[in-house]
C-alpha positions as CSV (number, residue, x, y, z in Angstrom):
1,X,0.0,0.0,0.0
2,X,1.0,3.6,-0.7
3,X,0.6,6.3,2.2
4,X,-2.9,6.4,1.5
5,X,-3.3,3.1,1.8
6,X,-4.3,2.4,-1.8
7,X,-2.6,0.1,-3.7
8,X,0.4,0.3,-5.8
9,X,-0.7,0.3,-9.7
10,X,2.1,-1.7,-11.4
11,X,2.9,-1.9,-15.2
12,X,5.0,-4.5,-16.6
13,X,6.2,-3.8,-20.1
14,X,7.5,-6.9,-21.8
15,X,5.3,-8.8,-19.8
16,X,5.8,-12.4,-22.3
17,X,9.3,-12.6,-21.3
18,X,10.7,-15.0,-18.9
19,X,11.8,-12.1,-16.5
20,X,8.1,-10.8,-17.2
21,X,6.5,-13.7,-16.6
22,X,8.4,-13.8,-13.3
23,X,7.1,-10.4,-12.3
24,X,3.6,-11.5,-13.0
25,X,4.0,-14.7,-10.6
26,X,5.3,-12.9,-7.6
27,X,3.3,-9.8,-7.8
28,X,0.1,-11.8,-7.7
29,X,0.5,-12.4,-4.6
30,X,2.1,-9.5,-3.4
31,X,-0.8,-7.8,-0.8
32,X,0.1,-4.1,-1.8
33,X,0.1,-4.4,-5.5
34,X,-2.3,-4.3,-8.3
35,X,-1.3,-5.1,-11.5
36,X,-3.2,-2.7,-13.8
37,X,-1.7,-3.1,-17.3
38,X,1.1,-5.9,-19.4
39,X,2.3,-4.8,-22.8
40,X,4.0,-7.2,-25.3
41,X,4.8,-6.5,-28.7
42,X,4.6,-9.7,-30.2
43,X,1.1,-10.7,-28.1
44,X,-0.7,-7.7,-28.5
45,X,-4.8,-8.0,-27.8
46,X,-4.0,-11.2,-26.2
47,X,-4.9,-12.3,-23.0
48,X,-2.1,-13.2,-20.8
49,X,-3.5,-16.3,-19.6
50,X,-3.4,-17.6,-23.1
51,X,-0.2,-16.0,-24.1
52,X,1.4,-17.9,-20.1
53,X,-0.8,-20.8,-19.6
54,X,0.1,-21.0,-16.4
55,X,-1.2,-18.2,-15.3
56,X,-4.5,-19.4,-16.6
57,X,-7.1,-18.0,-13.9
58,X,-5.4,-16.2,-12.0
59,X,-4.9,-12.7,-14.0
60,X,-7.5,-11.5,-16.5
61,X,-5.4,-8.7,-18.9
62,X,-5.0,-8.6,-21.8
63,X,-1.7,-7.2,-23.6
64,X,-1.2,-4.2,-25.2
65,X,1.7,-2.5,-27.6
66,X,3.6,-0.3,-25.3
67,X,1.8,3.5,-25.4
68,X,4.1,5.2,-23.1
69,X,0.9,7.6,-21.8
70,X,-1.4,4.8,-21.7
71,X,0.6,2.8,-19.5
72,X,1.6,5.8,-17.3
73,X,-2.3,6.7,-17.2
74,X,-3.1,2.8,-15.6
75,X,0.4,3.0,-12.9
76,X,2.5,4.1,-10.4
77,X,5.6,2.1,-11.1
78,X,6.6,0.4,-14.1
79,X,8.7,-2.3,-14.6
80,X,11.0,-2.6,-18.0
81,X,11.5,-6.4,-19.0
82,X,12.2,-5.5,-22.1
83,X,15.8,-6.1,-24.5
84,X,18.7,-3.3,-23.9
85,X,18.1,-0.2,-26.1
86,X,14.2,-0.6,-26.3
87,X,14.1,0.0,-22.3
88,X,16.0,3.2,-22.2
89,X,13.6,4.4,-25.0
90,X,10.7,3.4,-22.9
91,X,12.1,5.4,-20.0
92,X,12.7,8.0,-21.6
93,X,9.4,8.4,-22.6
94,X,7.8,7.0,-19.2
95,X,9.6,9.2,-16.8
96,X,8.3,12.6,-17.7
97,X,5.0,11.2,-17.3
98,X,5.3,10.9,-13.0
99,X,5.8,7.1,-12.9
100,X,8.5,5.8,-10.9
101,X,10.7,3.2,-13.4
102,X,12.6,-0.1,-12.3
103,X,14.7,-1.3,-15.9
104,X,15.4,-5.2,-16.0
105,X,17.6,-4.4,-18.9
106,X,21.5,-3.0,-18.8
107,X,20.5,0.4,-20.1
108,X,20.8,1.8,-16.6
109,X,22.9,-0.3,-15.3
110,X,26.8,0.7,-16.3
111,X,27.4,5.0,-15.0
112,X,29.6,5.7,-18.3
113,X,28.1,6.2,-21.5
114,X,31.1,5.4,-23.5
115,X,31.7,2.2,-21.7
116,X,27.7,1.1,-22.6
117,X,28.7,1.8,-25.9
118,X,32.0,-0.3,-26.1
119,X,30.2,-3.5,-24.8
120,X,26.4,-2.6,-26.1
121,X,27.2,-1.1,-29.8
122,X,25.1,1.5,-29.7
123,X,25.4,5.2,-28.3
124,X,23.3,5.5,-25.2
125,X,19.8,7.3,-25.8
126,X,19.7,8.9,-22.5
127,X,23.4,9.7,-20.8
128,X,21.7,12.0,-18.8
129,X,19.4,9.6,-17.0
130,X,23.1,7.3,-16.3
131,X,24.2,9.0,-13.1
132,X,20.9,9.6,-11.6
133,X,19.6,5.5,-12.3
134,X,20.1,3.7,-8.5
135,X,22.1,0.4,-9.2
136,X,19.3,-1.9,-7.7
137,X,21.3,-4.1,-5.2
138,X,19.5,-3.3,-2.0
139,X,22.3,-4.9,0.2
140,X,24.8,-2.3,-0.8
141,X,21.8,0.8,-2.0
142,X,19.2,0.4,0.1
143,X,19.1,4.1,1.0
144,X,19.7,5.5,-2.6
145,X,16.8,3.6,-3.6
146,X,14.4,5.1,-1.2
147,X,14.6,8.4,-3.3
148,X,14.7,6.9,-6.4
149,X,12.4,7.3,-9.3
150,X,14.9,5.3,-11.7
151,X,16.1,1.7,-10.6
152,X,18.8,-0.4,-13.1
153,X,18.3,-4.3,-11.7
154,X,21.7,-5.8,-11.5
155,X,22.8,-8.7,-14.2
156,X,22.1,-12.3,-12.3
157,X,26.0,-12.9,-12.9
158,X,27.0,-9.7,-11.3
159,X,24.3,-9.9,-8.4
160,X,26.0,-13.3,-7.5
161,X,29.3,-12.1,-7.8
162,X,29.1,-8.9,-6.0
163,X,27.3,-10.4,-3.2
164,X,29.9,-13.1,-2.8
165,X,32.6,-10.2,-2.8
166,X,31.8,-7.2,-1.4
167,X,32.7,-8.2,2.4
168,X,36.2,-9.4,1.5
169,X,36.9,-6.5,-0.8
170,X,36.1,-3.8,1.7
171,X,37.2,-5.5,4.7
172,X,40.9,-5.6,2.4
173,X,40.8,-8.8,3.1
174,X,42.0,-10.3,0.0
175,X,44.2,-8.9,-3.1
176,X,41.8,-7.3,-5.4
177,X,44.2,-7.9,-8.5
178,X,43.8,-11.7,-7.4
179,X,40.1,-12.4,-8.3
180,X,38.9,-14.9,-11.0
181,X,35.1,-15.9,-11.0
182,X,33.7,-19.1,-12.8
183,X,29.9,-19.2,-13.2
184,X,27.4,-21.3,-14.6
185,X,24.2,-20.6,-15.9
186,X,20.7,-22.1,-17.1
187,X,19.4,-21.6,-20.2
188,X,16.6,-19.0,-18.5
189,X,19.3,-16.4,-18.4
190,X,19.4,-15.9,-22.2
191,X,15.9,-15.2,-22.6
192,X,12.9,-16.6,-24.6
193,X,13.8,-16.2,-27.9
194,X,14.8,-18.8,-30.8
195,X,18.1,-19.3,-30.8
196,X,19.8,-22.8,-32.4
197,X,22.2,-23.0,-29.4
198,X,19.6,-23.0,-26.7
199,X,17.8,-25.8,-28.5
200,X,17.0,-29.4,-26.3
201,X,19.1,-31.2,-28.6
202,X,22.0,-28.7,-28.1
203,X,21.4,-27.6,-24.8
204,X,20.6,-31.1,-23.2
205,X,23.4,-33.3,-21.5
206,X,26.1,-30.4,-22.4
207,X,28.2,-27.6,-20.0
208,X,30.1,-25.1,-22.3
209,X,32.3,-22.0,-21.6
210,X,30.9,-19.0,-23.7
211,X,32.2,-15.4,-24.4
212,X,34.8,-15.8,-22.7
213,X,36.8,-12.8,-21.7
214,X,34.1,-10.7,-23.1
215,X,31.0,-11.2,-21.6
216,X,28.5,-8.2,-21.4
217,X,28.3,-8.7,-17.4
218,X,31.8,-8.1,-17.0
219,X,32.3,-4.1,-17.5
220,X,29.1,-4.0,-14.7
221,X,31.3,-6.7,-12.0
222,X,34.6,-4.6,-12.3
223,X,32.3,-0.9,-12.0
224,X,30.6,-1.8,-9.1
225,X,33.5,-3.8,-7.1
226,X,35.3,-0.7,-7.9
227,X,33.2,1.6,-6.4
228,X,33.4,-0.8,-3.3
229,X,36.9,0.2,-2.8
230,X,37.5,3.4,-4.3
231,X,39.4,2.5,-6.8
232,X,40.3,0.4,-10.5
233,X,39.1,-3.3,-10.7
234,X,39.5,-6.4,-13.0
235,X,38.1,-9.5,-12.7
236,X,38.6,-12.8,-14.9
237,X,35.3,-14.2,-15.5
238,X,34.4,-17.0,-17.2
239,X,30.6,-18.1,-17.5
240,X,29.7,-21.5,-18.9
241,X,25.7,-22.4,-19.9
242,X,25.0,-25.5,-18.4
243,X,21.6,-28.0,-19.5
244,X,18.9,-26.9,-16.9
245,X,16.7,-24.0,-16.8
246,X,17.2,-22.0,-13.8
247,X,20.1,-21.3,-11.7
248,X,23.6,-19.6,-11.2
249,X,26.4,-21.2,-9.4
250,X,29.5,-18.8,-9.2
251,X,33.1,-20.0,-8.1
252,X,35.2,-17.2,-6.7
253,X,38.8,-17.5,-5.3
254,X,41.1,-14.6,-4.4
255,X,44.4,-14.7,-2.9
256,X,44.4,-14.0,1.1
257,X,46.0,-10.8,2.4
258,X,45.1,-11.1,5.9
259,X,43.6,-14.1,8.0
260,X,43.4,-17.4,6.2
261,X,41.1,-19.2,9.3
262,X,37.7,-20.0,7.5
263,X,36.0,-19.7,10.6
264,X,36.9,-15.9,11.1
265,X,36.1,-15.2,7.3
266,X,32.5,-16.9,7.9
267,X,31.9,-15.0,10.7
268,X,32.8,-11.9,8.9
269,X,30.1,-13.1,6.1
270,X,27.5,-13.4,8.6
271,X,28.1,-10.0,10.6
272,X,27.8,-8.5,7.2
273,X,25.1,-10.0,6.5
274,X,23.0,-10.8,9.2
275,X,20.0,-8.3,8.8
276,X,19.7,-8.7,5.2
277,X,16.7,-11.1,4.7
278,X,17.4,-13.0,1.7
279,X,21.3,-13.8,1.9
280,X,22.1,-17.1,3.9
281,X,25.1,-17.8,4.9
282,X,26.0,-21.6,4.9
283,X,27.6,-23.3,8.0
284,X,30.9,-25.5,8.1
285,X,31.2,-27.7,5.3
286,X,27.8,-26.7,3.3
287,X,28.3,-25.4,-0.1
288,X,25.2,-23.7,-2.3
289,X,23.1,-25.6,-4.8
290,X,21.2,-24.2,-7.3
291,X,18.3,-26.3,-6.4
292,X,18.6,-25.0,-2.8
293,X,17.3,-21.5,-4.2
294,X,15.3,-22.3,-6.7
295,X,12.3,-20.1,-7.5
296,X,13.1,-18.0,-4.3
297,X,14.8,-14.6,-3.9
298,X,17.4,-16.1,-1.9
299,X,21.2,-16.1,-2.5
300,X,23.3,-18.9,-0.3
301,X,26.8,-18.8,0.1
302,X,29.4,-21.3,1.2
303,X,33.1,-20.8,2.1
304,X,36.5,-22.3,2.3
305,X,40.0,-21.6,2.2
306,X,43.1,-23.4,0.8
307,X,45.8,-22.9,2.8
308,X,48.4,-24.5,0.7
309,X,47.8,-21.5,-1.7
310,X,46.5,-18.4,0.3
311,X,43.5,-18.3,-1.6
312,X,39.5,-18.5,-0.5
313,X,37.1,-19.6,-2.1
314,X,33.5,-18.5,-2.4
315,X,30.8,-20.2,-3.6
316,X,27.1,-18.4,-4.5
317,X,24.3,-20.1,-5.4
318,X,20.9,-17.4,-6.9
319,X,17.8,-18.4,-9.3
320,X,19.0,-16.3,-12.1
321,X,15.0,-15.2,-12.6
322,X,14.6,-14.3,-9.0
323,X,17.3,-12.7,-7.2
324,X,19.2,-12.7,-10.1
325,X,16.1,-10.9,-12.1
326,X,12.6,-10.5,-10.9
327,X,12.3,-11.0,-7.6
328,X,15.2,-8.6,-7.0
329,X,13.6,-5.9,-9.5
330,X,10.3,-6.3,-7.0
331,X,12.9,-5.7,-3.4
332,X,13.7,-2.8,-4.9
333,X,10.4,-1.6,-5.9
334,X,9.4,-2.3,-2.1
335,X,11.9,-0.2,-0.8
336,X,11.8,2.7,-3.3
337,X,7.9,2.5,-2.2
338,X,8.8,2.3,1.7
339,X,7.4,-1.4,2.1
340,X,8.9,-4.2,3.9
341,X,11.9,-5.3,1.2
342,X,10.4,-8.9,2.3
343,X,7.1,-8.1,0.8
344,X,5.8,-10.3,-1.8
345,X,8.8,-12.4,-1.7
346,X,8.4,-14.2,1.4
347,X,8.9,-17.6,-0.3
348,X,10.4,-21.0,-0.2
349,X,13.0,-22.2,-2.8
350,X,11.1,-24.8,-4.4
351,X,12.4,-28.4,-4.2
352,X,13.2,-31.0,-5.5
């Protein structure tokens, strides 16, 4: 609910998507939110229930192309699950109009325009907008979103990784020239779209390393660890898609600086951490499974150290369509509306 206890009117724009779907199935339920309008280019004058059978029954709109004033007419915030350079177009248009915006694209996400353009290839439609978007991590900008009319939702890569990072990086205690990250994904994480390589008979059975060395989420990992620290980053990263749907599993190790005793370093985790409602740390010998998380807004994390080498190793475990995605984009919207974070999202992983 608002201040005047009315609902909060919510828009999702790309609502056909997987991360739009995902919106849709959490903000059912979610007791301070009515969902007034969906747009989807591709289902236009459908009925959502027919164009997401699973949400037969349970939400009667119908979709309509993107009309920037009609949308802003029907809602109070409106999330963007839309494909990088259609969202900053749609914000551009959608801000002016008094809505508050929460982009699940990178458009917002990365502060330099130049650097959007070297990993994007395309000039950025809205540099002005860049400074003022809130990077929507709500561990680390919980009180930057509570003014914020502009929200950029964190990569699912980067949400893992930074999470896994941040207290070791600021604490100094590793060497931040020393980090190299390995992550797997689920097919989810490249959207729903035809595309030969995310196929059954391709994807099935099969782990492979892609763009290595130049993944997009890369420039957005090395930005925001070096903010954390006040100065110049570089990570190796290395993701790998992986036969399965939902998921991400990131490997971190960095090389120790300072205490090497895996019990001091988990305590450290969970002082960080330990009034943040949806990062769990794991106890002794407990590492993060993707299944462990699954469907939830949850992010576990599991530690050890090799002492033979200096190094620690962190391992993070998030639903990439969740925390890595959705349910993230919707903690963010409850802060920026001064609701509970936990709102909405106050669920189970789902398992087996």
């Amino acid at each position: 609910m608002d201040d005047t206890g009315q609902k909060i009117r919510v828009a999702v724009v790309g609502a056909s998507g997987y991360t739009g779907m995902e919106l849709l199935r959490l903000l059912i339920n979610h007791p301070a939110v009515e969902i007034t309008a969906l747009t989807s280019e591709s289902y236009a004058d459908s009925p959502i229930e027919e164009v997401l059978p699973s949400l037969f029954g349970m939400l009667k709109l119908t979709c309509k192309k993107f009309d920037p004033r009609e949308v802003a007419k029907h809602a109070d915030v409106v999330f963007l699950a839309v494909p990088h350079k259609t969202a900053m177009a749609a914000a551009v248009e959608l801000l002016p109009l008094g809505v508050k915006v929460i982009d699940l694209s990178a458009d917002f996400r990365l502060r330099d325009p130049a650097v959007y353009r070297q990993w994007y290839g395309a000039d950025h439609a809205a540099p002005e907008l860049l400074k003022e978007a809130v990077y929507a991590l709500p561990e680390f900008y919980r009180q930057q979103l509570t003014t914020a009319r502009l929200a950029a939702a964190p990569g699912c890569y980067p949400t893992a990784v930074l999470l896994g990072l941040f207290p070791l990086l600021k604490r100094e205690v590793v060497d931040p020239c020393s980090l190299v990250i390995d992550a797997i994904s689920g097919a989810s994480g490249a959207g729903r779209k035809l595309d030969l390589p995310l196929h059954f008979a391709e994807l099935e059975g099969n782990v492979k390393a892609y763009k290595v060395a130049c993944h997009r989420h890369m420039p957005e990992i090395e930005q925001e660890l070096s903010r954390c620290i006040g100065r110049d980053v570089m990570v190796t990263f290395t993701p790998h898609l992986v036969g399965t749907v939902r998921g991400i599993l990131a490997t971190i190790t960095a090389t120790l600086v300072t205490s090497k005793d895996v019990k001091e370093l988990r305590t450290l985790y969970q002082s960080w951490y330990q009034d943040e409602p949806f990062v769990r740390i794991l106890p002794d010998g407990r590492f993060p499974e993707t299944k462990q998380v699954r469907g939830s807004n949850f992010c576990d994390i599991g530690l050890a150290v090799d002492a033979r080498t200096r190094r620690v190793i962190v391992v993070v475990a998030i639903d990439n369509l969740v925390k890595g995605a959705s349910g993230q984009a919707i903690q963010a919207m409850n802060v920026m509306m001064g609701l509970d974070e936990r709102t909405g999202l106050r669920l189970p992983p789902l398992f087996p």
